[in-house]
C-alpha positions as CSV (number, residue, x, y, z in Angstrom):
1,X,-12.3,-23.0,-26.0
2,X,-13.7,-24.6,-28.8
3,X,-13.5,-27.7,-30.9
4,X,-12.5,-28.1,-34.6
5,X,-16.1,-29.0,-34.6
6,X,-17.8,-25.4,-34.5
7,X,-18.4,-23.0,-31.3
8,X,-19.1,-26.4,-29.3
9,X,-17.6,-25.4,-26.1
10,X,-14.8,-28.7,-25.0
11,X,-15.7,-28.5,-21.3
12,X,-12.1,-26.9,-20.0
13,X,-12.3,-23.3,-18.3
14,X,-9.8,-21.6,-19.4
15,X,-7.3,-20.0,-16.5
16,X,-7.3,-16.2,-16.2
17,X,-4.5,-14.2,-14.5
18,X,-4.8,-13.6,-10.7
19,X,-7.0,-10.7,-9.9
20,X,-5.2,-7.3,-8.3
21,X,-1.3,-8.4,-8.2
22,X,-0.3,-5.0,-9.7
23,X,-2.2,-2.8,-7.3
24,X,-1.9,-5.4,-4.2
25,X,0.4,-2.9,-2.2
26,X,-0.6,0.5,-3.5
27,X,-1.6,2.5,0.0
28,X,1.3,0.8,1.8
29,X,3.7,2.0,-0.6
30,X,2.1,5.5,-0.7
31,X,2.0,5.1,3.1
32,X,5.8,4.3,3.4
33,X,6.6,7.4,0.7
34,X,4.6,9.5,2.8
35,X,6.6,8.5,6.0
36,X,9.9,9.2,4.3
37,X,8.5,12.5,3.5
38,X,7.3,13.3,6.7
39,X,10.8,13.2,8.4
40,X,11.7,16.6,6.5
41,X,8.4,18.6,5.6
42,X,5.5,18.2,7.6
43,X,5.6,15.5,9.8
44,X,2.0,16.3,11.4
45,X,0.3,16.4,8.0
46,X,2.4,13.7,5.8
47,X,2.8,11.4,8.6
48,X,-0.9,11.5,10.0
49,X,-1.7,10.8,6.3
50,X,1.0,8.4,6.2
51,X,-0.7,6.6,9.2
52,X,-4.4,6.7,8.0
53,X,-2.7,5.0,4.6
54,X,-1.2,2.3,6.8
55,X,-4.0,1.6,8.9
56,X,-6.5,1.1,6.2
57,X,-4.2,-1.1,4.1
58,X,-3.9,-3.1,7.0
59,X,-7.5,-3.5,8.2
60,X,-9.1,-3.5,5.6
61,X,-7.4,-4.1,2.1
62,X,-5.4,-7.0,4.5
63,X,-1.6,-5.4,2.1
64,X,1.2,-7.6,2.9
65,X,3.7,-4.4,3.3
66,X,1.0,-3.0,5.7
67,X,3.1,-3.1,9.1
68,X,6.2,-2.3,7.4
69,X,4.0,1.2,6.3
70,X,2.9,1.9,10.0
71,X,6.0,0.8,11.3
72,X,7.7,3.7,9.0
73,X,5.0,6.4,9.0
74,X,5.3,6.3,12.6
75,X,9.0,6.5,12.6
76,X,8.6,9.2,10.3
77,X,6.1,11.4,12.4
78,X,7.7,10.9,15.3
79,X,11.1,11.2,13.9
80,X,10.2,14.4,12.1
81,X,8.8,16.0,15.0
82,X,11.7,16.0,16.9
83,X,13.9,17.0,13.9
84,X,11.7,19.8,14.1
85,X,11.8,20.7,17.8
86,X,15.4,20.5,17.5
87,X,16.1,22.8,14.7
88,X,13.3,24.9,15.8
């Protein structure tokens, strides 16, 4: 900011937007799509993926939808497998 004065700064810091709130849940969200997926075609590759995804976001990145993403990856591998015994 400056004053009416010239380029003499006023002394205020000016407030910026929050850093990362647009991608803040980006590998749960692919995590949770790649669960959903996984129930129907796939479930070893999708849902490992799916997992990896989740487990990253949450240890590392620290997402807020990270358990939601393991808890449906895992639902999904699991849940696709057995679809898949059972049609088999």
């Amino acid at each position: 900011m400056t004053t009416q004065y010239g380029d003499r700064p006023t002394g205020q810091q000016r407030q910026s937007a929050p850093q990362g709130t647009a991608t803040g849940n980006v590998l749960s969200i692919i995590a949770m799509v790649l669960g959903v997926i996984s129930l129907l075609f796939f479930p070893i590759v999708f849902g490992v993926i799916g997992l990896i995804l989740a487990i990253i976001a949450k240890t590392v990145r620290h997402e807020r939808l990270a358990v939601p993403a393991l808890v449906v990856s895992a639902v999904g591998l699991i849940g696709g497998l057995l679809l898949g015994a059972l049609l088999a």
